[in-house]
C-alpha positions as CSV (number, residue, x, y, z in Angstrom):
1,X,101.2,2.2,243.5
2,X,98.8,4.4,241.5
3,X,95.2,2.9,241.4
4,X,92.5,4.5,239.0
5,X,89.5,4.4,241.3
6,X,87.6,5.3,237.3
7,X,88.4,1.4,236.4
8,X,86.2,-1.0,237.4
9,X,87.1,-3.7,240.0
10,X,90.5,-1.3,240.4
11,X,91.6,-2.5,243.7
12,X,90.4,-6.7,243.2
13,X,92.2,-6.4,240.1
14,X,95.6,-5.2,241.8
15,X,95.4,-7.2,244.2
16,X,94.8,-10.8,242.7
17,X,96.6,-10.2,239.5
18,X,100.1,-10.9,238.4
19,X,100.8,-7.8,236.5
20,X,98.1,-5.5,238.2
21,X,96.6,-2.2,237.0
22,X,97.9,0.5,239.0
23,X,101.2,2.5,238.1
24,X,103.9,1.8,240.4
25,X,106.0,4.4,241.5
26,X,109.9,4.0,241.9
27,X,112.8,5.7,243.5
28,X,115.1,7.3,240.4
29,X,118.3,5.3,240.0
30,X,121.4,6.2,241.5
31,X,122.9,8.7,239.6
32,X,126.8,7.2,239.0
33,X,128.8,10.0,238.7
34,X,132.1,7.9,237.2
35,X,130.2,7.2,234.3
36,X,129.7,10.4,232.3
37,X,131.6,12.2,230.0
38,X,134.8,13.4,231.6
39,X,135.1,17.5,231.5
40,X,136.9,19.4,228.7
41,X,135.3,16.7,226.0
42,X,133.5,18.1,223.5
């Protein structure tokens, strides 16, 4: 996670709430390569 140290009560905030206040940072999705359009289509 992302935490604005500008907010106050940032980290208390992250920590004891459900939805928290930082921005979480994923992996990207696996890119399935089955799925997209097949070649030649237009």
């Amino acid at each position: 996670r992302v935490i604005d140290g500008r907010v106050q009560h940032s980290i208390l905030l992250e920590i004891f709430t459900d939805e928290g206040i930082g921005t979480m940072v994923v992996p990207d999705a696996p890119i399935d390569v089955h799925t997209g359009p097949e070649l030649g289509e237009s």
